[in-house]
N, C-alpha and C positions, 0 to 999 in steps of 0.2 A: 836534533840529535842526528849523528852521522847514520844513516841504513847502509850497509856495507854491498855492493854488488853479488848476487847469488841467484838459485832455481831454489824455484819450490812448484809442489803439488801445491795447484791451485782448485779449492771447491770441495765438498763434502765428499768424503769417501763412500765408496759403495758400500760400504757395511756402517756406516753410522746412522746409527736409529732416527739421528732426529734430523739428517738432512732431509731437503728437497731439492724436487726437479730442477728447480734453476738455479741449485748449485752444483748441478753436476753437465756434461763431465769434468770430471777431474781429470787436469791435465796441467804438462809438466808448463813452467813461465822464467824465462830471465830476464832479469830488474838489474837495470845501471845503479849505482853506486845513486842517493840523492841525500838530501836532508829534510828530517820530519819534526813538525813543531812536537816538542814533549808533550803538552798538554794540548786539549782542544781551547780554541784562544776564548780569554777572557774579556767579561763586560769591559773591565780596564784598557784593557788593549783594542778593545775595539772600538771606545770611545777617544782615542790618541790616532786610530786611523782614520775617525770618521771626521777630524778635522784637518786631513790631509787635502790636498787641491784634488775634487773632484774628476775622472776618469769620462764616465757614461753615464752616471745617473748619480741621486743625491741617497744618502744616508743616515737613518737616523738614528744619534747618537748613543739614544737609550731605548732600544726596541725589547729587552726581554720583560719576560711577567717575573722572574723570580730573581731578585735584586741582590748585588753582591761582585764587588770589584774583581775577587777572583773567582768567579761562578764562571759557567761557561756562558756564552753570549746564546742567544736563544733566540726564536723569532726572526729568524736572519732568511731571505729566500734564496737561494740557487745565484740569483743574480748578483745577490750584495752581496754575498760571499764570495763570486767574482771580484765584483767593483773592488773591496776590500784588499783581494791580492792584488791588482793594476793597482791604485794608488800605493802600497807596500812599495812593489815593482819599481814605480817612474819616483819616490823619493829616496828609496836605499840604492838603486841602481841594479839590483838581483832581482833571478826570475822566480818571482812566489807564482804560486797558483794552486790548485785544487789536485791532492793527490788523484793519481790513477785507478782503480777499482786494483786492480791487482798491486800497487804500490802498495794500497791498505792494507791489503792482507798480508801480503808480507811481509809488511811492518811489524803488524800486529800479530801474526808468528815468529815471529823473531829466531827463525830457526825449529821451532816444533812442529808435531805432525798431529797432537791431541787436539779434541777440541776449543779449548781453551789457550792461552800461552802457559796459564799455570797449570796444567793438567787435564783430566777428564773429567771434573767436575769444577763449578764454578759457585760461590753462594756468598749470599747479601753480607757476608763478613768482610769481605775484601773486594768489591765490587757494589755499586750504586744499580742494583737490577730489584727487578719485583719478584722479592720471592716471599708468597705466604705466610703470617707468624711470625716476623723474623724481625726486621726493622721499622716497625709501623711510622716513626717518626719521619720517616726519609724516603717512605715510598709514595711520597704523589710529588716531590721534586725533585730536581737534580743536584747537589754536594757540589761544595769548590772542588776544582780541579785537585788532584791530588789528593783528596781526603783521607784515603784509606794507605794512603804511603807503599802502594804496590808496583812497582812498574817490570818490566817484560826484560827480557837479554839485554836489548839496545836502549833501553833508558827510556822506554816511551809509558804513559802514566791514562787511567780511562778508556784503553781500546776496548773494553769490553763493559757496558752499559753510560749510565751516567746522561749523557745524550748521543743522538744519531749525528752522522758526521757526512756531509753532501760528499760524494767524487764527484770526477770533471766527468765520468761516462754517461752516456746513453745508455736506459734500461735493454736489455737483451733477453727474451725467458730460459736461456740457458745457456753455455759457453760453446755451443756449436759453433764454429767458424770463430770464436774468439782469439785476436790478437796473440801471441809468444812473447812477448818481448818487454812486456810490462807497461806499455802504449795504451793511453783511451782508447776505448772501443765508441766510436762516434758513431752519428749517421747523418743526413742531411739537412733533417729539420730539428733546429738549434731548440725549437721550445716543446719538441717531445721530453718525457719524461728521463728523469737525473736518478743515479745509484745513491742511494746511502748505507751507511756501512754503523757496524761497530752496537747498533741495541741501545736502549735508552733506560733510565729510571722506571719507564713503565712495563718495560718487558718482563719476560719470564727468563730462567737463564739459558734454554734451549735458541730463545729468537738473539740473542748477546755472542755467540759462538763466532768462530774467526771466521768462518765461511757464512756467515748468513749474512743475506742477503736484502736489500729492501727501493722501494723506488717513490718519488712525487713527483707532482710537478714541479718546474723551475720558478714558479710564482710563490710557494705555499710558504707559508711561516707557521712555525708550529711551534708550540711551548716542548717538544720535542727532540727539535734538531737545532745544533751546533755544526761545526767543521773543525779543521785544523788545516794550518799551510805544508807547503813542501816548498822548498828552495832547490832549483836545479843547477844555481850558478856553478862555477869552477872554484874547486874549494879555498883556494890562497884568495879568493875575493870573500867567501862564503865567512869568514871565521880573521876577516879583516878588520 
């Protein structure tokens, strides 16, 4: 989906109850113009890249616990979610790779300032989160992509639970000296701990919020986290 170039207030507002400290400060961010996979990529798709000519390391085909062509792919570490975009990368000739921590979020604001993209509150009706009472059948896994047919201004579908989604950043405990410009915020040991974004089927809906915030390591495979790509080619090749 096109992400249209713009600023936003990036990070929990001072008066929202359920931020934390490292989502603050809130401070303003402009984002170039990119493109963002609509959903977070599936088993499907991940097994058509993982028979692409290998990059830096090898891949396997079918790493998640919870089975289903369009489910999100699961079980994936930091790394392979790399590897995934470079082979993507060196076969279509465009630049995939791991949105930015602030790319995400602005994404997945899509122009709002609520918690939420849909509002101030959020619940297990239209969202794969764990909320109490509610959906027993669907709260200890993740839903195909798109299940509940909701997506945000700009066409994007799961920003908020379902599973976590790796960024390319370096954790940081708060946006102190944080980048403007919508750029990873990096540092110089490549195997300190990686951002994740966006809340999973096991969260609550307070940890699912557009500003919340979360971190692993680049090793870890979790029956939790997923990602999605970003394309930054030039759009007349992007849509060729």
């Amino acid at each position: 989906m096109l992400i249209p170039a713009g600023e936003f207030m990036m990070g929990a507002a001072a008066d929202d109850p359920d931020g934390r400290d490292e989502e603050r400060p809130q401070h303003l961010v402009k984002v170039p113009q990119f493109l963002m996979g609509q959903y977070p990529v599936t088993q499907a798709q991940w097994r058509v890249v993982a028979g692409f000519e290998q990059v830096e390391r090898t891949l396997e085909p079918d790493p998640s616990k919870f089975k289903g062509d369009n489910r999100p792919v699961e079980q994936v570490s930091w790394y392979e979610a790399v590897e995934f975009c470079q082979r993507l990368s060196a076969k279509t000739g465009r630049e995939y790779g791991l949105p930015s921590e602030a790319e995400w979020e602005y994404a997945c604001r899509a122009g709002t300032e609520t918690p939420y993209h849909v509002g101030e509150k959020i619940t297990a009706e239209i969202a794969n989160i764990a909320e109490p009472n509610s959906r027993e059948e669907y709260q200890d896994e993740h839903t195909p992509v798109n299940y509940f047919n909701v997506a945000n201004a700009w066409g994007l579908c799961d920003m908020h639970g379902n599973v976590l989604e790796w960024c390319q950043d370096h954790w940081h405990g708060n946006y102190d000296k944080a980048p403007n410009d919508g750029s990873a915020w990096l540092t110089d040991n490549e195997d300190s701990r990686r951002v994740l974004r966006g809340g999973s089927w096991f969260n609550s809906p307070r940890h699912c919020r557009s500003a919340s915030r979360y971190f692993s390591t680049p090793d870890d495979r979790d029956i939790r986290i997923g990602f999605r790509v970003v394309c930054r080619a030039p759009l007349a090749l992007a849509f060729s």
